[in-house]
DRENMAR-869389 format. One record per residue (C-alpha): residue number from 1; residue in one letter; x, y, z. Coordinates in steps of 0.2 Angstrom, whole numbers, plus 5000, padded with zeros to 4 digits. Example, Ala and Ser with C-alpha at 12.3 -4.5 7.8 and 13.67 -1.06 7.14 Angstrom:
# DRENMAR-869389
lofi i=1 aa=A px=5062 py=4978 pz=5039
lofi i=2 aa=S px=5068 py=4995 pz=5036
# end
This chain:
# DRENMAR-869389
lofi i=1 aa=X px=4138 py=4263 pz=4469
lofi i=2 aa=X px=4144 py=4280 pz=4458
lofi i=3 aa=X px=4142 py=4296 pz=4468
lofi i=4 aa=X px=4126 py=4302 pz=4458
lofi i=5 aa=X px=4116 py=4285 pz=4464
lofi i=6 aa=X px=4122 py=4287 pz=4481
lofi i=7 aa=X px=4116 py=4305 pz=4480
lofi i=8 aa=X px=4098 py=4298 pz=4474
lofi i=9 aa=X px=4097 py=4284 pz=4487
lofi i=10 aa=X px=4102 py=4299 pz=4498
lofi i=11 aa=X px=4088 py=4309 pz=4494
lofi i=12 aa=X px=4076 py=4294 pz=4494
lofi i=13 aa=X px=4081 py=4290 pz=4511
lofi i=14 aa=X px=4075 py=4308 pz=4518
lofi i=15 aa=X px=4062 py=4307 pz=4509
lofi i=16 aa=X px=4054 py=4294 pz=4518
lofi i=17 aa=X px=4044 py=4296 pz=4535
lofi i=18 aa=X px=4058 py=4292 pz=4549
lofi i=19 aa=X px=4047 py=4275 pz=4556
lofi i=20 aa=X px=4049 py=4268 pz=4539
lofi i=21 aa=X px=4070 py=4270 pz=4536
lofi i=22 aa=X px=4083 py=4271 pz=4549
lofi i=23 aa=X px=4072 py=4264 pz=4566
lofi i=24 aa=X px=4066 py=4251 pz=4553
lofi i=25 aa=X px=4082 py=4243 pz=4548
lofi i=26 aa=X px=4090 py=4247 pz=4568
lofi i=27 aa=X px=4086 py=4230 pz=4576
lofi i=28 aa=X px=4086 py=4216 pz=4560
lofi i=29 aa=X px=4106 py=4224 pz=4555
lofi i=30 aa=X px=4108 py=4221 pz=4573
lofi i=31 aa=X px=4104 py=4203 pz=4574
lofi i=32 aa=X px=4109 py=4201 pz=4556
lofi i=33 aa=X px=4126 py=4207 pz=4562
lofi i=34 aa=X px=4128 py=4193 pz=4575
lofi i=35 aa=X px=4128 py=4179 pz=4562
lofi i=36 aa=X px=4111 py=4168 pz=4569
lofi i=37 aa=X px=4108 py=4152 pz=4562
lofi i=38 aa=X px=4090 py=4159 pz=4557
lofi i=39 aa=X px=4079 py=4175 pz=4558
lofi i=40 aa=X px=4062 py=4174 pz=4559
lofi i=41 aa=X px=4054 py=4191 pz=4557
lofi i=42 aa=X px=4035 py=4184 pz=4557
lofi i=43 aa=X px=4030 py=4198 pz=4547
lofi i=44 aa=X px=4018 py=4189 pz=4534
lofi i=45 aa=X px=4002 py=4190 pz=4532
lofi i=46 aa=X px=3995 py=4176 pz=4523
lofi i=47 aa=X px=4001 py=4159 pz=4519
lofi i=48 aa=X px=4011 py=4145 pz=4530
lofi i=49 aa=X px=4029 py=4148 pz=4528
lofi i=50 aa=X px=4038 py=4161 pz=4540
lofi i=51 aa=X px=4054 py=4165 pz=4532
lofi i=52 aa=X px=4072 py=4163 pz=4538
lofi i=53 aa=X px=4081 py=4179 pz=4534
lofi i=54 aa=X px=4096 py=4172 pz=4536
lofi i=55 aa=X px=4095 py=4156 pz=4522
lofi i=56 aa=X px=4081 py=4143 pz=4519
lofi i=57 aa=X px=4078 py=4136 pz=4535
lofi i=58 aa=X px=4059 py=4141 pz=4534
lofi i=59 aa=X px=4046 py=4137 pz=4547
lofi i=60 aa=X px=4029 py=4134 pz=4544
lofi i=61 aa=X px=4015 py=4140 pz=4555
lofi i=62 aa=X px=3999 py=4135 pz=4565
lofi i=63 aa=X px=3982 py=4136 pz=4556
lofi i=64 aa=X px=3976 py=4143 pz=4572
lofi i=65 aa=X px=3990 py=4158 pz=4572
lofi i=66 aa=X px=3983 py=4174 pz=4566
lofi i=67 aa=X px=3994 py=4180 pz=4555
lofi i=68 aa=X px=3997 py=4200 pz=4553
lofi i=69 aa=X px=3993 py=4209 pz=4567
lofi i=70 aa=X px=4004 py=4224 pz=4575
lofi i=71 aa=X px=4022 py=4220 pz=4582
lofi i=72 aa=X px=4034 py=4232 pz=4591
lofi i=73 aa=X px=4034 py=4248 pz=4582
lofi i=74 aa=X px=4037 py=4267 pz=4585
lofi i=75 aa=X px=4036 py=4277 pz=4595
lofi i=76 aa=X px=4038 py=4265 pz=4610
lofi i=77 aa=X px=4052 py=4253 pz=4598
lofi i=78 aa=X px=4060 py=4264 pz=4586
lofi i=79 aa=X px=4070 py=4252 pz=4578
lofi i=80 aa=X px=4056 py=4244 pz=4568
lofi i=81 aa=X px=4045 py=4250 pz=4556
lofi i=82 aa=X px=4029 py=4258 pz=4557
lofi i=83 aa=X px=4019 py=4244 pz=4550
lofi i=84 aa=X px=4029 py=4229 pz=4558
lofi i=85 aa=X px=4018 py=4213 pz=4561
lofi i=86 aa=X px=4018 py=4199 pz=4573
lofi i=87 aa=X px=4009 py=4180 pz=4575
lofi i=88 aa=X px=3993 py=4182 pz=4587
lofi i=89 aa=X px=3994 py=4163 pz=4596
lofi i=90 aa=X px=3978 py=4155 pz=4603
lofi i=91 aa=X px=3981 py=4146 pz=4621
lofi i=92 aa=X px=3966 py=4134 pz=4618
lofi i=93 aa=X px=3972 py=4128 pz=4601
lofi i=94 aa=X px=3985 py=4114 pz=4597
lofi i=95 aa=X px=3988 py=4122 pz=4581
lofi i=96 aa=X px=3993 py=4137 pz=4588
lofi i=97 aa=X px=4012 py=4134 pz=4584
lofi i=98 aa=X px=4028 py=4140 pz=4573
lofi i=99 aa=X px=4037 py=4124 pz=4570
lofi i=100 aa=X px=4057 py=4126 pz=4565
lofi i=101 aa=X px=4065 py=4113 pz=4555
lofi i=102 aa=X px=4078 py=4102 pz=4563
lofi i=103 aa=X px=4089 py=4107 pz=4550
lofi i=104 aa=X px=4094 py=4119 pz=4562
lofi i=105 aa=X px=4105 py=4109 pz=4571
lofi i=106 aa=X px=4101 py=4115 pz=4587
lofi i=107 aa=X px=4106 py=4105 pz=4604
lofi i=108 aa=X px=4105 py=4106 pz=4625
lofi i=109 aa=X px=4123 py=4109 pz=4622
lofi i=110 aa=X px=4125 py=4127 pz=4616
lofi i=111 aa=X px=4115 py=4138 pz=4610
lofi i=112 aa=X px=4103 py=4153 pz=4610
lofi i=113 aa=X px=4086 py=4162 pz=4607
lofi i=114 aa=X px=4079 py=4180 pz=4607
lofi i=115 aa=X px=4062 py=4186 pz=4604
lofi i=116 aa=X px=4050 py=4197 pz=4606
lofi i=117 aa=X px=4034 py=4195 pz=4617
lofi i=118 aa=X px=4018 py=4201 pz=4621
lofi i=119 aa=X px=4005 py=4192 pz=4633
lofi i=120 aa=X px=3988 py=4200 pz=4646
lofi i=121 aa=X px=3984 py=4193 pz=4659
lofi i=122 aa=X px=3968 py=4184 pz=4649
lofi i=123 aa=X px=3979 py=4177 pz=4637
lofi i=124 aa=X px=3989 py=4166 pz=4652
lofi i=125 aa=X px=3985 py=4148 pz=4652
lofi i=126 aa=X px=3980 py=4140 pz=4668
lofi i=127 aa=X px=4000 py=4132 pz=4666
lofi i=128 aa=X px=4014 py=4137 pz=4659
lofi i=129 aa=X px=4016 py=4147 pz=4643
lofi i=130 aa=X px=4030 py=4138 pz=4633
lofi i=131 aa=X px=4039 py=4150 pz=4621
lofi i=132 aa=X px=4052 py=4138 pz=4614
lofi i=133 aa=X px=4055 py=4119 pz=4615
lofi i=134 aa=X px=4067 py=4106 pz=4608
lofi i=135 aa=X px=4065 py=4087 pz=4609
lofi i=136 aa=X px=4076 py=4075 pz=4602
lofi i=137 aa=X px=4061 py=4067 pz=4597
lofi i=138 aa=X px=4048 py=4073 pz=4585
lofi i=139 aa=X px=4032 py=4070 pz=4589
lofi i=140 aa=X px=4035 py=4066 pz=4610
lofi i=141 aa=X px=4035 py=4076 pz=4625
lofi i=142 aa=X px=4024 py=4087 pz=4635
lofi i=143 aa=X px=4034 py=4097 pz=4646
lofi i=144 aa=X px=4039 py=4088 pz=4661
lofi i=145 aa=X px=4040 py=4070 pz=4655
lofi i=146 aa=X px=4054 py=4056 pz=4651
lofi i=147 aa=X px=4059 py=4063 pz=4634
lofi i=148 aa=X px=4075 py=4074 pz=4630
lofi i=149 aa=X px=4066 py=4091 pz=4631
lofi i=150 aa=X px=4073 py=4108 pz=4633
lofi i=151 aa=X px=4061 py=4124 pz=4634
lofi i=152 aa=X px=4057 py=4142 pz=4641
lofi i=153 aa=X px=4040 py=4145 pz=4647
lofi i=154 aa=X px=4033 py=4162 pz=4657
lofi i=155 aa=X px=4025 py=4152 pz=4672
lofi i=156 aa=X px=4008 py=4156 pz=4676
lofi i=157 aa=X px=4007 py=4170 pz=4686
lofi i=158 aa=X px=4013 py=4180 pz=4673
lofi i=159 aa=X px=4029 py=4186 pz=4685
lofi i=160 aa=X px=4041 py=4173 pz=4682
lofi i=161 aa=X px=4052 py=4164 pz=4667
lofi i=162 aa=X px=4059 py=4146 pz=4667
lofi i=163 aa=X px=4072 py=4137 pz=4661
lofi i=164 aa=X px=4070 py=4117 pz=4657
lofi i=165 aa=X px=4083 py=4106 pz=4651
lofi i=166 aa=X px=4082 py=4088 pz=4655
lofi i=167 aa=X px=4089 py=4072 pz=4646
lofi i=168 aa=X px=4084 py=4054 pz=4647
lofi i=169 aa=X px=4100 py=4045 pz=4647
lofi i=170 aa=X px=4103 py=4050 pz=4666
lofi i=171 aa=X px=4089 py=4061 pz=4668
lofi i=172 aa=X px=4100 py=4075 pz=4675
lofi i=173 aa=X px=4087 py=4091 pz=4676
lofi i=174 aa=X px=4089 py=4108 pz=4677
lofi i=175 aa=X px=4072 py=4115 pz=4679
lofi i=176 aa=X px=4073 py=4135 pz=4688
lofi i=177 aa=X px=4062 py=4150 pz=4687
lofi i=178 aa=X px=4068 py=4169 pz=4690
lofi i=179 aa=X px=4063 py=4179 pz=4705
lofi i=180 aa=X px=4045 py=4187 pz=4702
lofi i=181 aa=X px=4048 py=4203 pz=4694
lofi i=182 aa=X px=4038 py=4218 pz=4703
lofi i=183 aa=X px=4028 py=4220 pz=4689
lofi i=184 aa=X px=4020 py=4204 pz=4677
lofi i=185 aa=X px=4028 py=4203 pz=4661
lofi i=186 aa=X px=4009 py=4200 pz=4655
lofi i=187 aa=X px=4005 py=4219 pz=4654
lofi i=188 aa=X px=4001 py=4218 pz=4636
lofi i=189 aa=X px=4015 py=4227 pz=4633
lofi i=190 aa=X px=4030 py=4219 pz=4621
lofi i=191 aa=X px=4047 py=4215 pz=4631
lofi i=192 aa=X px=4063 py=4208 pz=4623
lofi i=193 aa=X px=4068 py=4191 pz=4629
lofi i=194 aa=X px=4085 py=4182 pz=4626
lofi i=195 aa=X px=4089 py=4164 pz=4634
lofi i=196 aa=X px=4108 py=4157 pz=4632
lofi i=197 aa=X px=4116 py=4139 pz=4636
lofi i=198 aa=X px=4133 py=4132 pz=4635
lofi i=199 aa=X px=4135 py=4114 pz=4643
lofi i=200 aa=X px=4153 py=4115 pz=4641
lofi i=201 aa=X px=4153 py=4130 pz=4653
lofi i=202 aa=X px=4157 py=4125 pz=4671
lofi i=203 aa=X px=4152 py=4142 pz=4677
lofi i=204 aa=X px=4136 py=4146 pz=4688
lofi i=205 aa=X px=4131 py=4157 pz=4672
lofi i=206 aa=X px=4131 py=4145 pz=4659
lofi i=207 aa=X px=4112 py=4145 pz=4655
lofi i=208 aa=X px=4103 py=4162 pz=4657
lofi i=209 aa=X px=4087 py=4172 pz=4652
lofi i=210 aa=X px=4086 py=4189 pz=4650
lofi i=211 aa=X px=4072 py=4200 pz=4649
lofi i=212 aa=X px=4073 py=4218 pz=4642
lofi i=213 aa=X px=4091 py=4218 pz=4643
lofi i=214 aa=X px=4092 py=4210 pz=4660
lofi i=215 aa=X px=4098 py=4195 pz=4664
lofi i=216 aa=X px=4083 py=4189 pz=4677
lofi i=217 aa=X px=4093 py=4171 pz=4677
lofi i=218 aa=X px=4109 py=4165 pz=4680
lofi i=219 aa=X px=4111 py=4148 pz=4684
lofi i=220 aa=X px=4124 py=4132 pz=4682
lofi i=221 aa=X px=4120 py=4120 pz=4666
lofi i=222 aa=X px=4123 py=4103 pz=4669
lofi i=223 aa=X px=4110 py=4093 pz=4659
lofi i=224 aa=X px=4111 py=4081 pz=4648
lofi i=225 aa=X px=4115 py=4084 pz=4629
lofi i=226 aa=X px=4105 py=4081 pz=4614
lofi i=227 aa=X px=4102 py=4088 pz=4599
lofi i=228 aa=X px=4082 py=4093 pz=4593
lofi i=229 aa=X px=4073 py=4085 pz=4582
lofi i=230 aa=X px=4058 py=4095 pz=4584
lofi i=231 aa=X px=4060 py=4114 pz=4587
lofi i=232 aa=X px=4044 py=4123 pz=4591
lofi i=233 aa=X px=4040 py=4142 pz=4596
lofi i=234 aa=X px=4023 py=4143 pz=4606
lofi i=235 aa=X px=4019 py=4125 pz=4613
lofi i=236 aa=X px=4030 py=4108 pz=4616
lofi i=237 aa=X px=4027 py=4095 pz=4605
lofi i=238 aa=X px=4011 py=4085 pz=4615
lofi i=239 aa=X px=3998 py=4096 pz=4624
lofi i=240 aa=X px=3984 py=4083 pz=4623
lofi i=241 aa=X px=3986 py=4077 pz=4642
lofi i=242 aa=X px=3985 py=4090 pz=4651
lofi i=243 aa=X px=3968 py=4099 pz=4640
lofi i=244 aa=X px=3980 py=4111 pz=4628
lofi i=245 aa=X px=3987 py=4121 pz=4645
lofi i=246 aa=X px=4004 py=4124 pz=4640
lofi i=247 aa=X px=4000 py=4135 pz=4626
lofi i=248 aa=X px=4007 py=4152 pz=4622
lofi i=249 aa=X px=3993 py=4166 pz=4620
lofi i=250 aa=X px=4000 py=4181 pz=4616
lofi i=251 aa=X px=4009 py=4188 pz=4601
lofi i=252 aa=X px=4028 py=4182 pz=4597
lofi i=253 aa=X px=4040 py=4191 pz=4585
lofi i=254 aa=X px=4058 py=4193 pz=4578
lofi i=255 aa=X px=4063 py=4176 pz=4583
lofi i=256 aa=X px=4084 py=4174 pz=4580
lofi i=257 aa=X px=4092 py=4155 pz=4586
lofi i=258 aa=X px=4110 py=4154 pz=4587
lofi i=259 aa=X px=4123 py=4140 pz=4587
lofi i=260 aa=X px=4134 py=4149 pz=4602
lofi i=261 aa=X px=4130 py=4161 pz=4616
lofi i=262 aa=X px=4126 py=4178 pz=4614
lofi i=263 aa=X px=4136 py=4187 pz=4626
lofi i=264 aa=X px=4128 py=4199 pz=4639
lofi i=265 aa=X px=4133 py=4214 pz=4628
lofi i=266 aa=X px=4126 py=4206 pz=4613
lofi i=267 aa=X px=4110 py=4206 pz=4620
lofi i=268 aa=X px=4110 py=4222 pz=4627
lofi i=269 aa=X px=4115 py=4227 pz=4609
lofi i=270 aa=X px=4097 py=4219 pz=4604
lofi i=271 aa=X px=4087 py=4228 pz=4616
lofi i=272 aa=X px=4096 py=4244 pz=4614
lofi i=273 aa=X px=4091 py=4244 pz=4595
lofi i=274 aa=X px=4074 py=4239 pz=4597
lofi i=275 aa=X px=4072 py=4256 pz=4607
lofi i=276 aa=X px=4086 py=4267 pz=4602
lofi i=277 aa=X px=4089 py=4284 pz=4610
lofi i=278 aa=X px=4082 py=4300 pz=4600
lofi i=279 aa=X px=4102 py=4305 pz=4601
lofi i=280 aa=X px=4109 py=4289 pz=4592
lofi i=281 aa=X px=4094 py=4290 pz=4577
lofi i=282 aa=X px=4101 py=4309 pz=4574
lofi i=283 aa=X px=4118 py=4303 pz=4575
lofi i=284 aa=X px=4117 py=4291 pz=4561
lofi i=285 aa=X px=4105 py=4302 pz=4551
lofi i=286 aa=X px=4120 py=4317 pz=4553
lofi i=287 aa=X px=4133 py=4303 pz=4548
lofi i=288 aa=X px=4121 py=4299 pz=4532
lofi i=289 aa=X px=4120 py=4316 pz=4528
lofi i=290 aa=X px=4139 py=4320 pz=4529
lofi i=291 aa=X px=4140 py=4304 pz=4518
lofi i=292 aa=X px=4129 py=4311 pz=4507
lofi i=293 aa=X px=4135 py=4329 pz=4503
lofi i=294 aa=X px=4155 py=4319 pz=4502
lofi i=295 aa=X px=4148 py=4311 pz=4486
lofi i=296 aa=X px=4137 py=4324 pz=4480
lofi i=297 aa=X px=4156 py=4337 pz=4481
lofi i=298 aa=X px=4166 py=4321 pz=4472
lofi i=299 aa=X px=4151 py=4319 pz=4459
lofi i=300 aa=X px=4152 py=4338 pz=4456
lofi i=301 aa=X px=4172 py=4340 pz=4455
lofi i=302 aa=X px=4170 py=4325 pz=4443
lofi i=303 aa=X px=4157 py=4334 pz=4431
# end
């Protein structure tokens, strides 16, 4: 770019109200910048396909999702745009679902997730709320039964998050929930949440989850490995046996998966762009503006 464009791109930028240019583009360069294997913003409005940021692994989502309604936005999240969207869910619905393509290659071996959430108490299913599941299988599985299932579900009191992993081959599970949290994380309020797993990690922190920058579980993963043929943000991949109660109902958004583990600075990165200090926003808009009048002094030395 020649000075007298960056100059104008300069000049547009300022132009623009503050939701819609730095805070907007904060959190997606952040989770751009850790290479995921797909980014779903869930920002559309109509149609069936969320996109994938990241290449052409598209999802597809649930007639019964409402499509378009608000996602974490300023003043509360300055790193997204005023007019961000997110999925609405529907607990009583099957078709209330974003399903990923296996394409993804995702296993029980390594791996992570982040996302946002938002839930109420009302929207709390009488069990647990899935947010993500695997299955080596693509149409099997509820939950707790004798497929190769890996999930994270808010348990229904609204205070605690699980972990599942559990394969058929030995039927080696790990199934834990977190500590109730002195508040519920269904508050109707939006809180970042990031789970990890490495199988290969002999440690007692090789499969966490993380809410709002904190890890709230740390725990020992040895589990059987498999890799998913079905991949599915809101509910498992059968509901009908236990009368649809293992459906998310709240609002999901900025879903990134990963083929490795995001370290606990990684995803403190994430939060911390999601709401970024006052002091950082006028830091970078100070660097942009020193940019700027560096190439507007070289365009008029040039002239």
């Amino acid at each position: 770019m020649n000075n007298a464009k960056m100059l104008l791109v300069a000049v547009a930028f300022f132009s623009l109200p503050a939701s819609q240019t730095l805070g907007s583009l904060l959190y997606q360069d952040t989770v751009l910048g850790q290479s995921p294997l797909a980014y779903y913003q869930l920002d559309e409005q109509v149609g069936t396909v969320a996109t994938d940021l990241v290449g052409t692994n598209h999802g597809s989502y649930g007639s019964a999702l409402t499509l378009g309604d608000d996602g974490p936005r300023p003043p509360a999240f300055g790193g997204f745009g005023a007019n961000n969207l997110a999925p609405q869910f529907d607990k009583d619905d099957f078709s209330s679902v974003i399903n990923l393509p296996s394409s993804l290659g995702m296993s029980s071996s390594i791996g992570s997730v982040s996302m946002f959430f938002r839930i109420t108490q009302d929207e709390l299913d009488v069990g647990p709320s899935f947010l993500f599941y695997g299955n080596s299988h693509p149409t099997t599985g509820d939950g707790w039964g004798s497929a190769n299932e890996h999930h994270v579900h808010l348990m229904p009191d609204g205070k605690r998050m699980a972990l599942y992993i559990r394969g058929t081959e030995s039927n080696t599970t790990l199934s834990v929930a977190s500590e109730p949290s002195q508040g519920s994380y269904a508050d109707g309020k939006w809180h970042h949440l990031a789970f990890t797993w490495d199988r290969n990690d002999a440690g007692d922190n090789a499969a966490r989850i993380y809410v709002d920058g904190n890890d709230i579980l740390s725990v020992a993963h040895d589990a059987n490995s498999f890799g998913f043929s079905s991949i599915r943000i809101g509910r498992p991949n059968n509901t009908s046996y236990y009368g649809n109660d293992r459906i998310f109902g709240g609002r999901l958004d900025e879903v990134a998966v990963f083929n490795r583990v995001l370290s606990p600075m990684e995803v403190s990165g994430q939060y911390s762009a999601a709401i970024p200090e006052p002091a950082s926003l006028v830091l970078s808009a100070i660097g942009l503006v020193g940019m700027s009048l560096y190439g507007w002094r070289r365009f008029r030395a040039q002239r």
